[in-house]
VEXDREN-2710 file (C-alpha; in Angstrom, 1 decimal):
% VEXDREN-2710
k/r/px/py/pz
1/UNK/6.3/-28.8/-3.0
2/UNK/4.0/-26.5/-1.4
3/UNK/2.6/-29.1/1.4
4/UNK/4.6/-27.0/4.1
5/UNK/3.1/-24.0/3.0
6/UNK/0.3/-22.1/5.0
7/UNK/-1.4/-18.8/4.2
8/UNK/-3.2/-17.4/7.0
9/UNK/-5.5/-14.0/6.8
10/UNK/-6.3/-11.2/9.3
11/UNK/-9.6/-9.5/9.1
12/UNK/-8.0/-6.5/7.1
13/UNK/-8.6/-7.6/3.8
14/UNK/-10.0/-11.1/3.8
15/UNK/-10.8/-10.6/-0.3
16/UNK/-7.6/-10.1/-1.2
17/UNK/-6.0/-13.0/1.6
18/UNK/-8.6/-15.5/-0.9
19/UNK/-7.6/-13.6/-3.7
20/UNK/-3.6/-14.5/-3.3
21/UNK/-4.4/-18.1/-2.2
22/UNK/-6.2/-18.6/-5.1
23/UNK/-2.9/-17.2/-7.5
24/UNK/-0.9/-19.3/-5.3
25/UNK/-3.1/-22.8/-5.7
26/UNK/-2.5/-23.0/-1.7
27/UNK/-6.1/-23.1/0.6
28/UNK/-6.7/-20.0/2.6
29/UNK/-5.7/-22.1/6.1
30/UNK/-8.2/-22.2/9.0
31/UNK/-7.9/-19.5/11.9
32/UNK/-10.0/-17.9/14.2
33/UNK/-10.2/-14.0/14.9
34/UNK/-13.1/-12.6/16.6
35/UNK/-13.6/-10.1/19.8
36/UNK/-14.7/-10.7/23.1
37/UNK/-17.1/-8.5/24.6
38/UNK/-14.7/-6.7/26.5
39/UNK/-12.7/-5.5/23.1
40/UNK/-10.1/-7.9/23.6
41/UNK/-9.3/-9.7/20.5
42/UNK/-8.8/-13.2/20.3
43/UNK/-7.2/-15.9/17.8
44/UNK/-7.2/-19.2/17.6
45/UNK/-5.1/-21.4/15.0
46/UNK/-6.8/-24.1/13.8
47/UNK/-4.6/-26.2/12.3
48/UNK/-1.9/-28.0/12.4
49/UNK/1.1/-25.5/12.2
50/UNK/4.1/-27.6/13.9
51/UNK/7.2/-27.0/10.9
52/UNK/5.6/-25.4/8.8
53/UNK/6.2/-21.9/7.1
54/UNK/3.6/-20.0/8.0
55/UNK/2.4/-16.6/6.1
56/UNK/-0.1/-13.8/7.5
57/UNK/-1.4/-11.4/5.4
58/UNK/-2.9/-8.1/7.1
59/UNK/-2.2/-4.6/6.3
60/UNK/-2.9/-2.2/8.9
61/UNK/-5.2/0.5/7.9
62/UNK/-8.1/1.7/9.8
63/UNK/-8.6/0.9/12.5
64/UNK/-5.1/0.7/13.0
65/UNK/-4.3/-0.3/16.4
66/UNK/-7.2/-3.3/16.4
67/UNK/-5.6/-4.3/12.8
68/UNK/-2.1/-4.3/14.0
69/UNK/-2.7/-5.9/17.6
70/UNK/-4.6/-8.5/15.3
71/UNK/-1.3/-9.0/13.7
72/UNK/1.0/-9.2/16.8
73/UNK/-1.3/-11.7/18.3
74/UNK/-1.5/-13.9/15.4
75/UNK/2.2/-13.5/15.4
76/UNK/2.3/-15.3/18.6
77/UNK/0.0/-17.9/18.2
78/UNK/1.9/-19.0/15.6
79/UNK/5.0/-18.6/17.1
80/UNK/3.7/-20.7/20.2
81/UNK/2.3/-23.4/17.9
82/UNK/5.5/-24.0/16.5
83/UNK/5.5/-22.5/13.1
84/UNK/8.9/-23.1/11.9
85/UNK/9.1/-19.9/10.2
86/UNK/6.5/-16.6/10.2
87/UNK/6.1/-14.2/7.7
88/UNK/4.2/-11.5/8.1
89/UNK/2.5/-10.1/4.3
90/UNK/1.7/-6.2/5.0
91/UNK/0.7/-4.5/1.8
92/UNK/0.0/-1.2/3.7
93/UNK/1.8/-0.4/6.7
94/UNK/0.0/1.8/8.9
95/UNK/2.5/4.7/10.8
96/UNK/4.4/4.8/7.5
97/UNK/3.8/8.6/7.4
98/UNK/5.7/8.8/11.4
99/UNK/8.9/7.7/10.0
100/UNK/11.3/10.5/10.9
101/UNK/11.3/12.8/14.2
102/UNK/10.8/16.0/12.6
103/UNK/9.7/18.0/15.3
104/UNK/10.6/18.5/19.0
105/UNK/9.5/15.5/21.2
106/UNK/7.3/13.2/19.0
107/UNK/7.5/9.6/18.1
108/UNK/9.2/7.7/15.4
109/UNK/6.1/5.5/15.5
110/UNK/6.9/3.1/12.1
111/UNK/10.3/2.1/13.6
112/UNK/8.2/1.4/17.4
113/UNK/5.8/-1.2/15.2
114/UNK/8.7/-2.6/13.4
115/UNK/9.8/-3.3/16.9
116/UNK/6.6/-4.7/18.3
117/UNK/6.7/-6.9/14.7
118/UNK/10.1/-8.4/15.4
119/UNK/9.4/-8.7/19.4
120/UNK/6.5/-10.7/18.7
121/UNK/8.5/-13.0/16.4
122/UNK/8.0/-12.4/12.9
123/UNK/11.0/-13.5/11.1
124/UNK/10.6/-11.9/7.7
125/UNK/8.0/-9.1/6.4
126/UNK/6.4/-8.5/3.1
127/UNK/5.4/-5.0/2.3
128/UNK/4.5/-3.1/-0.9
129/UNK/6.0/0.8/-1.2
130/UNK/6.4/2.0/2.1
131/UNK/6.1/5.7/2.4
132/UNK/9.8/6.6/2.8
133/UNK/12.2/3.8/2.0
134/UNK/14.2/3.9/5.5
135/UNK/11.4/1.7/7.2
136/UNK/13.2/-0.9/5.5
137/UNK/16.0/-0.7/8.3
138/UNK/14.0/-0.4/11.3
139/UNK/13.9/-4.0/11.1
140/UNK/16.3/-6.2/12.2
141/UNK/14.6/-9.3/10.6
142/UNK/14.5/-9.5/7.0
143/UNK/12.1/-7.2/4.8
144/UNK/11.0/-7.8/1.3
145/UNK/9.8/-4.3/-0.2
146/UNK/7.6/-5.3/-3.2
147/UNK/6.6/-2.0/-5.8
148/UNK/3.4/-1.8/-7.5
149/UNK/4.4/0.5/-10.7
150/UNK/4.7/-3.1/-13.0
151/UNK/1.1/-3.7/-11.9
152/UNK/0.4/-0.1/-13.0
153/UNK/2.3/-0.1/-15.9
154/UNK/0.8/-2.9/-17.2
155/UNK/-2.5/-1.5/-17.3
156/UNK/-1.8/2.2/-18.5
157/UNK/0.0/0.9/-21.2
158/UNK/-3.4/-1.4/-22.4
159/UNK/-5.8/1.7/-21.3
160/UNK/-4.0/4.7/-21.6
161/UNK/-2.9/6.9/-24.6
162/UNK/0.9/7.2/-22.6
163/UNK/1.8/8.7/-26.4
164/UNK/0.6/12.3/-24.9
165/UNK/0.5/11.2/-21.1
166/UNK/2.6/13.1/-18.3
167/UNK/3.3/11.5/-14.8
168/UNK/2.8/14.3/-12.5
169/UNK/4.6/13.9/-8.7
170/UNK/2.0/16.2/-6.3
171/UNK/5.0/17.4/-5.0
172/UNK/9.2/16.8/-4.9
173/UNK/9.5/14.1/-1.9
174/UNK/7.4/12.2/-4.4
175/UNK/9.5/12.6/-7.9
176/UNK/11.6/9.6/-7.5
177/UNK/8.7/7.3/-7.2
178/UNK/6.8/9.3/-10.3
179/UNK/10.1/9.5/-12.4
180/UNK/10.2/5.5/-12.5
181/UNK/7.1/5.0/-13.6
182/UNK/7.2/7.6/-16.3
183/UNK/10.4/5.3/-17.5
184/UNK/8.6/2.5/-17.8
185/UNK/6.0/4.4/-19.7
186/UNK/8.8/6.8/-21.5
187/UNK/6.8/9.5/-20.5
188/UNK/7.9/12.6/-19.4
189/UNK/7.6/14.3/-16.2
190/UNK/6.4/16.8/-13.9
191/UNK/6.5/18.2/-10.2
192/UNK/4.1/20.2/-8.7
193/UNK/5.9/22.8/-6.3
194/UNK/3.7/22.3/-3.4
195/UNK/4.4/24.4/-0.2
196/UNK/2.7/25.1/3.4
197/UNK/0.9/27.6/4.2
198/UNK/-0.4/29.1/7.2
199/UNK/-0.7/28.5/10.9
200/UNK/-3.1/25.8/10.2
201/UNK/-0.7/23.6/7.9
202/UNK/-3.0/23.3/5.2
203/UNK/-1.0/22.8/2.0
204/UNK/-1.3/24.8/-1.1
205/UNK/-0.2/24.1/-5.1
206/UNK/2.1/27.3/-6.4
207/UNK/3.3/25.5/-9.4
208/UNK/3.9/23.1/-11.6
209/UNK/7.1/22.5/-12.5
210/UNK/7.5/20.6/-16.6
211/UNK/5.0/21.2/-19.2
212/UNK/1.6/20.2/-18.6
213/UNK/-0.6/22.5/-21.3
214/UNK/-2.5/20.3/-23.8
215/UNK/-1.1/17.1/-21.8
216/UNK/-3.0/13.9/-21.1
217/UNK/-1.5/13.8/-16.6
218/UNK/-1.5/11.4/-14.2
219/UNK/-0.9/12.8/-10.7
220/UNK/1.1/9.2/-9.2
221/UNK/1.9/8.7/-5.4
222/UNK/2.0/6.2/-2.9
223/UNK/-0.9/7.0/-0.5
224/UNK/-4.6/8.9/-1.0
225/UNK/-5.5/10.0/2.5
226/UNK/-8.0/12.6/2.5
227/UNK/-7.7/13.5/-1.4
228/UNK/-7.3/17.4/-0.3
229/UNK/-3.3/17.5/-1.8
230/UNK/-4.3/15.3/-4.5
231/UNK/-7.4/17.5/-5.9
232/UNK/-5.4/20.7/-5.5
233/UNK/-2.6/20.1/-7.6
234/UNK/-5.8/18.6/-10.1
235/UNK/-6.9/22.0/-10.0
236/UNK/-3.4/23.7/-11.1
237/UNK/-3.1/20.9/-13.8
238/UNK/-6.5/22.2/-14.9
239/UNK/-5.8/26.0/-14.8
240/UNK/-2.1/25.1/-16.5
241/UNK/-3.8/23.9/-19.3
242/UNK/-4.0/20.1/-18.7
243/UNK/-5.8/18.3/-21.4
244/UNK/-7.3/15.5/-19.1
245/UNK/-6.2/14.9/-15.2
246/UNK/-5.9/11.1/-14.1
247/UNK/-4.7/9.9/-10.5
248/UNK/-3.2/6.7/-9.2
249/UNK/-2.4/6.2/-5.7
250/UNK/-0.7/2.9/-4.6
251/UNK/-2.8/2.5/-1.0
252/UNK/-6.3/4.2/-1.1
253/UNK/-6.9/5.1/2.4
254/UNK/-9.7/7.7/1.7
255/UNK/-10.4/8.7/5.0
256/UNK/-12.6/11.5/6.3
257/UNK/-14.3/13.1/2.9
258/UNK/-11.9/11.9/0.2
259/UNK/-14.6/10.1/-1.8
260/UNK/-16.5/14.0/-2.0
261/UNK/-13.4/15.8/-2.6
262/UNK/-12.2/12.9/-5.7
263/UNK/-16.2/13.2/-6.8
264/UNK/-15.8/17.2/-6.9
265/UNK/-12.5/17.6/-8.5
266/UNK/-11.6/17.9/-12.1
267/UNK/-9.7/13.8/-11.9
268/UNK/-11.5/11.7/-14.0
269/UNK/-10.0/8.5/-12.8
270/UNK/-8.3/7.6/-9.6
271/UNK/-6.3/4.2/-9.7
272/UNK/-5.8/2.4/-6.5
273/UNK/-4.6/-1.2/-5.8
274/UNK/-6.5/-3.5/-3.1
275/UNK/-3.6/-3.5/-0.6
276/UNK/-6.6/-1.7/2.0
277/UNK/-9.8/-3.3/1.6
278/UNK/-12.7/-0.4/0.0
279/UNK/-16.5/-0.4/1.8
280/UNK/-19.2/-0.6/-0.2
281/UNK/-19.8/2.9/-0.6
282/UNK/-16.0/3.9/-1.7
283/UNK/-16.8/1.1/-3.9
284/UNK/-19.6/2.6/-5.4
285/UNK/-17.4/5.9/-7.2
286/UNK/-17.8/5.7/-10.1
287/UNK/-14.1/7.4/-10.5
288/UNK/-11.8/4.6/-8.6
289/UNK/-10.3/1.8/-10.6
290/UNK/-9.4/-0.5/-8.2
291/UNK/-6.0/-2.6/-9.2
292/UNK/-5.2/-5.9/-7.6
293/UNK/-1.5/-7.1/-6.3
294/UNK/-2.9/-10.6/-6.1
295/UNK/-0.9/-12.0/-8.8
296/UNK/2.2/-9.8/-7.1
297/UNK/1.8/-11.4/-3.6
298/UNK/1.1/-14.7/-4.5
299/UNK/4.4/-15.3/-6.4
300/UNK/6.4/-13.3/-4.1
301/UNK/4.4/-15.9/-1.0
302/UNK/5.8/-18.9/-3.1
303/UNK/9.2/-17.8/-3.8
304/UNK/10.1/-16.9/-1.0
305/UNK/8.8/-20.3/0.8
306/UNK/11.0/-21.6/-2.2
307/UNK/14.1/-19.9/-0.9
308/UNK/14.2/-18.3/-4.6
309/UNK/15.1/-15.2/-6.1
310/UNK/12.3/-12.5/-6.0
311/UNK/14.3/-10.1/-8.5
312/UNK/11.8/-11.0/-11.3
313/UNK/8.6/-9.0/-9.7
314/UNK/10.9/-5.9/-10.1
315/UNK/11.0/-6.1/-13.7
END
């Protein structure tokens, strides 16, 4: 059934490429990605790929560019080794954030690498909740947009008390993706009225919005960067009178001093999935809970190759 099947891995997040293999009962298949001295990077299939439909998992976090170059490279090994079909598995899509053109002359640098995707000759991608849902159409190849809050939900409802528990959004852009998860919990909800400030752009928490006082809160969005938005509105939970303050970001990029700022705030937990691969010493905080989308990828991997119905991982 699955003898057509092969699951290739970038150097992204080779734990979570052996992880999904595993789930899928497939072997991780053989490929070689290394750099010259010169920087260049270099791939080499070494297998048998002729008809055969072909999967490549590799987010695209840090560093970016030699992650996603990785990618569109692998892309075209394949594509010149006769994969009959590529699908490219990117649990965290790096430019999410430049999806709009919001200010005069700049880039809309998520739909430029759905271009250099699709160029390259991917012919369906796999992602898990991009940053604004319009990245969806800057493809012109199919895109299958997988959401973690069942993996979440799942565990809050073993670990949590969710009797007393608020989902907090950090701020309105986010409330849709908070609202749903606090449905799935029958929680209620909250929005923290977040504003810019200054000529330096540095954000600043003036309220909450939904009652918070004597509330177990979980502060839920899609992506942890530096931690600085996240641990402010912590604060205002904490001076509104929150009981305890929990986090859970989808894509833990934790750049910069995130890992201080989420050590020195009032957040006791901070849940993250493994779409972006953690270093040792992000590992080593002893406040991140790291989730896995194993299970998530690995059935979505062999539906798909299945021509089946994926409707079920949104439940």
């Amino acid at each position: 059934m699955y003898s057509r099947l092969k699951i290739f891995s970038g150097t992204a997040n080779k734990e979570l490429a052996k992880e999904v293999t595993s789930y899928a009962g497939v072997p991780l298949s053989d490929a070689e990605v290394f750099k010259f001295s010169n920087d260049d990077t270099f791939v080499k299939i070494n297998e048998n790929v002729r008809g055969n439909d072909t999967f490549i998992i590799q987010a695209t976090p840090a560093p970016v560019n030699d992650n996603l170059m990785e990618l569109l490279i692998m892309i075209d090994a394949l594509k010149r080794a006769s994969a009959r079909r590529i699908n490219c598995v990117i649990p965290y899509y790096g430019y999410a954030r430049s999806d709009k053109k919001d200010q005069p002359r700049v880039p809309i640098t998520a739909k430029l690498v759905a271009d250099l995707i699709t160029v390259a000759g991917a012919d369906r991608v796999i992602t898990m909740d991009l940053h604004a849902d319009q990245i969806q159409g800057f493809f012109n190849i199919p895109v299958d947009h997988l959401f973690s809050i069942p993996i979440f939900t799942r565990y809050f409802k073993a670990n949590l008390n969710v009797d007393n528990l608020v989902i907090v959004s950090p701020d309105s852009g986010g409330a849709n993706r908070a609202r749903s998860l606090a449905k799935r919990l029958n929680c209620s909800l909250a929005i923290g009225d977040k504003r810019r400030t200054g000529n330096d752009d540095q954000s600043e928490i003036m309220n909450v919005i939904g009652v918070v006082k004597d509330k177990d809160t979980l502060l839920f969005d899609d992506i942890i960067d530096t931690g600085g938005s996240l641990t402010k509105m912590a604060i205002t939970l904490q001076e509104h009178g929150a009981k305890s303050i929990y986090a859970a970001c989808v894509h833990g990029v934790l750049s910069d001093n995130a890992i201080q700022n989420i050590e020195n705030s009032p957040i006791q937990k901070l849940f993250v999935t493994n779409s972006i691969s953690l270093t040792e010493d992000k590992k080593k905080c002893s406040k991140i809970v790291q989730l896995s989308i194993a299970e998530l990828l690995a059935i979505a991997i062999k539906k798909i190759h299945l021509e089946e119905s994926i409707s079920i991982l949104f439940r």
